[in-house]
C-alpha positions in Angstrom: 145.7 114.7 116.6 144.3 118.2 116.8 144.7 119.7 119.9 142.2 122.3 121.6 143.4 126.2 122.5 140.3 127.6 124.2 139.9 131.5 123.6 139.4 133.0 127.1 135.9 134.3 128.6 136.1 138.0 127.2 138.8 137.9 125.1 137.7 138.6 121.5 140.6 139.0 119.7 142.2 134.8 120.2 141.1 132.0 117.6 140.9 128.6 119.4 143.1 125.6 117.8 144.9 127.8 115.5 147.1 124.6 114.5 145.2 122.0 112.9 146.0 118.4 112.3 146.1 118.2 108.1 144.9 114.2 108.4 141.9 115.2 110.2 141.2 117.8 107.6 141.6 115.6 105.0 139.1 113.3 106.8 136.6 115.8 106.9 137.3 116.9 103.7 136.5 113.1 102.3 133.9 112.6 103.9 131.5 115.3 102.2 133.0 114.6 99.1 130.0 113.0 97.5 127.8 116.0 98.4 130.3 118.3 96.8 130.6 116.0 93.9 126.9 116.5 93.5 126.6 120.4 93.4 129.1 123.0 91.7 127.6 125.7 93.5 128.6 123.8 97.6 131.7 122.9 95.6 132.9 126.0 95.1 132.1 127.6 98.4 133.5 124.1 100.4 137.1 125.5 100.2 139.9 124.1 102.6 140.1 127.2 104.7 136.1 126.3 105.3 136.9 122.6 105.9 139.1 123.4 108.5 136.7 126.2 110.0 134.1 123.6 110.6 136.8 121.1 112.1 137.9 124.1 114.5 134.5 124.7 115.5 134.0 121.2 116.8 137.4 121.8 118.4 138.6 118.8 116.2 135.8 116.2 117.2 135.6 114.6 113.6 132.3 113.4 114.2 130.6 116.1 115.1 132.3 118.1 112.4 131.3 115.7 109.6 127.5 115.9 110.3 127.7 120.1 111.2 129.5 120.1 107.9 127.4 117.8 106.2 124.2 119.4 107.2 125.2 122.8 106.4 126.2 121.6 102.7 122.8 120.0 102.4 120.8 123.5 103.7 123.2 125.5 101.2 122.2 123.2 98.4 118.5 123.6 99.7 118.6 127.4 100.3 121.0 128.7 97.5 121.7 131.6 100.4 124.6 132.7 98.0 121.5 134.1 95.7 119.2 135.6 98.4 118.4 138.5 100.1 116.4 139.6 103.0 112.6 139.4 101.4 111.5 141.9 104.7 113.8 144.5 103.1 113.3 144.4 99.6 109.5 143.2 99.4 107.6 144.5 102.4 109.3 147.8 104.2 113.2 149.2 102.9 113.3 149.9 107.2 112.6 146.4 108.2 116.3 145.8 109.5 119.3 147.4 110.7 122.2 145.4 110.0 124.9 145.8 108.2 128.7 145.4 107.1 129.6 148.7 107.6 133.8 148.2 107.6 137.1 146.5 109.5 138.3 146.6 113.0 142.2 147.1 113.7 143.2 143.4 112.2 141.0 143.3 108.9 138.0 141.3 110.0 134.8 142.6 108.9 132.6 145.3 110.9 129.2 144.1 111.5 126.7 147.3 112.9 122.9 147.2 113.8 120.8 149.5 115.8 117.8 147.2 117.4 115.2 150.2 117.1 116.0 151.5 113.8 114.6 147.5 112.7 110.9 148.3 111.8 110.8 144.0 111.8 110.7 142.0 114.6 109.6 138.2 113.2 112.4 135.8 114.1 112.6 134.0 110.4 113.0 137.4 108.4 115.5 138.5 111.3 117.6 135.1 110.4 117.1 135.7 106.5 118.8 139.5 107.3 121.3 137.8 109.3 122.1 135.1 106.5 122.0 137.8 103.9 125.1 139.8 105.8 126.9 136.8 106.5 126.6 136.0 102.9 127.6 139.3 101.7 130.7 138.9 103.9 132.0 135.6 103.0 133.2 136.3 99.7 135.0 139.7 101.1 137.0 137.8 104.4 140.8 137.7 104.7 142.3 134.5 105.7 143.0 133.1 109.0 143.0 134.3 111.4 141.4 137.3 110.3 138.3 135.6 109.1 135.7 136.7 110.8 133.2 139.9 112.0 132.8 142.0 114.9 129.3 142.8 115.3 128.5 146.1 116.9 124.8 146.2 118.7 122.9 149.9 119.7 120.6 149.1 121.9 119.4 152.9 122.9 115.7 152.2 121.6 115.5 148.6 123.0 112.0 148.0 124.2 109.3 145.7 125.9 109.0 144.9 121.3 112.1 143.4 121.2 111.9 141.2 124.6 111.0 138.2 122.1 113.9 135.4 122.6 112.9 133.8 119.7 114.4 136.1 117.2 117.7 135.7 119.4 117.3 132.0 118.9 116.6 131.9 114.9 119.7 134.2 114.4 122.2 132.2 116.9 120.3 128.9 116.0 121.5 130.5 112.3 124.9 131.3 113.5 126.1 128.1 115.0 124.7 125.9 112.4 125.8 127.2 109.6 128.4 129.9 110.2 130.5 128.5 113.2 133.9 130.5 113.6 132.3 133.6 111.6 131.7 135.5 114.6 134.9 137.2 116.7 132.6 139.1 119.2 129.7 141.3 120.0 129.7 144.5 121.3 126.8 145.8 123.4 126.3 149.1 123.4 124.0 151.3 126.0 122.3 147.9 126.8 119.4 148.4 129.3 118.6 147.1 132.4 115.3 145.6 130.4 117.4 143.7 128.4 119.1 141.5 131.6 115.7 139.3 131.3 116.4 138.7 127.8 119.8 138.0 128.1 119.7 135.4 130.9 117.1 134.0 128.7 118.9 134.0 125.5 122.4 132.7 127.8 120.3 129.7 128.8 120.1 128.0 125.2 123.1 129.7 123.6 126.2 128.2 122.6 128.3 129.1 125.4 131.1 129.8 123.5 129.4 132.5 122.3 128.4 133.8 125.0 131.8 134.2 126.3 132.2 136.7 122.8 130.0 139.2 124.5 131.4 143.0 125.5 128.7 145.0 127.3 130.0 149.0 126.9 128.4 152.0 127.8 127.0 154.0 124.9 128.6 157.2 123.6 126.3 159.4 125.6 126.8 157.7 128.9 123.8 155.4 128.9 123.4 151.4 129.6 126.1 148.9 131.4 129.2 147.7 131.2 132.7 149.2 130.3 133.7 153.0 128.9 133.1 153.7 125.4 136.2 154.8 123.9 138.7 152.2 125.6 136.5 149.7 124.1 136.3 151.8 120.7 140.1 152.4 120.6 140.7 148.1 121.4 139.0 147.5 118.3 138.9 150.4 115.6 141.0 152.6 114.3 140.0 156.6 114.4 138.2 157.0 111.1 135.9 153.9 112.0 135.7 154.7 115.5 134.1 158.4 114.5 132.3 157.0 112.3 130.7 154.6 114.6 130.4 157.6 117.4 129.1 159.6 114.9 126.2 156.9 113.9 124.9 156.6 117.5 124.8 159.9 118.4 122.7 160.8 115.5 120.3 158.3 116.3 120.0 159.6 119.8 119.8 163.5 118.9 117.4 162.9 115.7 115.6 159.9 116.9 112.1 161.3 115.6 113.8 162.4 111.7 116.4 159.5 111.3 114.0 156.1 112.4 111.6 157.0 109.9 113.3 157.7 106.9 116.6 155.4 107.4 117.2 152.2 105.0 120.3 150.8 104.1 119.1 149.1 101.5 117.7 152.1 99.7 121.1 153.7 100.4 123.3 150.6 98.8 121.1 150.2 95.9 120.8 154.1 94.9 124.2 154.9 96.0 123.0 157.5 98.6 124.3 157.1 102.0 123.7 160.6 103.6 120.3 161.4 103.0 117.4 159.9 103.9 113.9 159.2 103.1 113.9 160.2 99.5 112.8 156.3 98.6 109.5 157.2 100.4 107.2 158.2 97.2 108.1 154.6 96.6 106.5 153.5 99.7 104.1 155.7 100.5 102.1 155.6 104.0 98.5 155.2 103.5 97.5 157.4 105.8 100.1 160.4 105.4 101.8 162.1 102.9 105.6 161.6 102.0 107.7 163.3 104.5 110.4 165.6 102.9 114.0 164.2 102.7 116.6 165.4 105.2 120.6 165.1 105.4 123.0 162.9 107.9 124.7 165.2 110.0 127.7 166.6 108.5 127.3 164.5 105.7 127.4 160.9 107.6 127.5 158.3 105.6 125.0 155.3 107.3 127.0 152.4 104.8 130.5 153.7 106.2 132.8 155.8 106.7 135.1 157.3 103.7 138.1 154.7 103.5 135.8 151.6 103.8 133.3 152.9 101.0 136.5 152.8 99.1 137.6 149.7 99.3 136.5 146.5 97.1 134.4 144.6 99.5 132.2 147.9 99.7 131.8 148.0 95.8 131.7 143.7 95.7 128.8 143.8 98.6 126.6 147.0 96.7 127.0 145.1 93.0 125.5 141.6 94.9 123.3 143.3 96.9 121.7 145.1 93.8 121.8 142.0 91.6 120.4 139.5 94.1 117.5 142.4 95.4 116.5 143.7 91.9 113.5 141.4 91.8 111.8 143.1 94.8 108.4 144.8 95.0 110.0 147.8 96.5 113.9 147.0 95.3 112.7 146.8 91.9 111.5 150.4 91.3 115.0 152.1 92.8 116.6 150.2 89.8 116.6 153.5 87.8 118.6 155.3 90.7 121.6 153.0 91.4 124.1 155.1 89.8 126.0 152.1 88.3 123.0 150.5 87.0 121.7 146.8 88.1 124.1 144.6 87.0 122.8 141.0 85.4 122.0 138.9 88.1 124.5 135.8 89.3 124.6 132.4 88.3 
């Protein structure tokens, strides 16, 4: 019988049940057989390292794995998230969210960050299509236990009254806990407001409580919001490349506010290959009411999709080739084709 570790309240850095009992996996593992029979594509992605996920999610309760499993293999089958992107970002406004795997903590899992006000979208389904679209982009690029999973890193220094709605917390955790269980290692709350403690007792009364216990509130890097010091925090989790990197993010979001939130995108930056300057993309999107802004440069170069080591590495090149592939079908995505310096590469099967 698998036996249940608990991860304590705060502690973000403990995986519960590390040891599994290999029957009950094999139980799980047998009883969504038939739906993996049935599909190549859940097949694939129904590896034993996700088996087991799911069975340490339900801290070994076979039952409730089997139909959290199960259900999750029928939406996959449904929604083919493997293939999508977020339709917000690519069809309606290149701003519309903020969220992005941006590199690794200290033990190799993934570095999720968003900045609430840079998101120009505040719908709760297209804010849990972005969500699915970086978890998706992550999956493929994890390590193994217990290393796989993400740190997500939230600015709040432009929360406002617009982003009080607890139903785009609800579609994204909703998201989260069906679908992704395990996935996420913690949040980190940065420069958090006093408006936000309505939302969050809100938010805390429907979440999954172990998830709430993943939450870190820290002050932000120029002294604002709740919770604990900046740089302890920083140092706990990231080395100092990613750490300045991160610094160097939110402080040019707080000193440029007014150039930066207009002109930002990630996804213009991931499909052209152009990470430090900003607003070039809008003659593709042109305002109807004012005339293209000029262009201007991250501060000393900053690169918004990471700092120099992570846009190095292979999950950096793996998660711009999908991204391109899987968005090049977009009414705005579509005509950056031409800049991507590698080209758009043939889209997946």
């Amino acid at each position: 019988m698998t036996t249940d570790d608990e991860v304590a309240e705060g502690d973000l850095h403990g995986r519960a049940m590390p040891v599994l009992d290999q029957d009950d996996v094999d139980a799980l593992a047998r009883a969504v057989q038939p739906i993996l029979d049935s599909d190549e594509a859940v097949r694939r992605w129904c590896t034993r390292a996700n088996v087991e996920r799911f069975l340490r999610a339900d801290r070994g309760n076979l039952a409730k794995a089997t139909k959290r499993l199960t259900d999750t293999l029928k939406w996959r089958v449904a929604e083919r998230p493997e293939t999508r992107v977020c339709s917000a970002c690519i069809d309606k406004d290149l701003r519309s969210h903020y969220m992005n795997f941006v590199g690794w903590d200290r033990r190799g899992r993934a570095l999720v960050y968003s900045d609430i006000g840079l998101a120009k979208d505040k719908t709760p389904s297209t804010n849990a299509e972005h969500c699915m679209q970086v978890l998706e982009l992550l999956e493929p690029n994890l390590r193994p236990f217990p290393n796989d999973q993400y740190v997500w890193v939230v600015d709040f220094h432009q929360f406002s009254v617009y982003d009080m709605n607890p139903s785009v917390a609800s579609a994204c955790l909703g998201l989260f806990a069906r679908s992704y269980p395990e996935r996420l290692a913690g949040m980190i709350m940065v420069g958090a407001p006093m408006l936000f403690n309505g939302l969050y007792r809100a938010v805390c009364a429907f979440a999954d409580p172990v998830t709430v216990k993943k939450v870190r509130f820290v002050v932000g890097p120029d002294g604002k919001g709740g919770g604990k010091a900046f740089d302890p925090v920083m140092d706990e989790f990231f080395d100092a490349e990613t750490k300045a990197w991160l610094a160097a993010e939110m402080m040019e979001n707080r000193k440029r506010w007014k150039e930066v939130a207009k002109r930002k995108s990630w996804m213009a930056a991931t499909f052209a290959g152009r990470g430090s300057t900003h607003g070039w993309w809008q003659t593709l999107q042109p305002s109807k009411t004012k005339p293209p802004e000029p262009p201007v440069e991250g501060e000393g170069g900053h690169d918004i999709r990471g700092c120099e080591s992570f846009r190095a590495c292979d999950a950096f090149k793996n998660v711009a080739q999908a991204v391109r592939s899987r968005g090049a079908h977009g009414a705005l995505t579509s005509r950056l084709a031409d800049l991507a310096p590698e080209g758009i590469p043939e889209p997946e099967e």
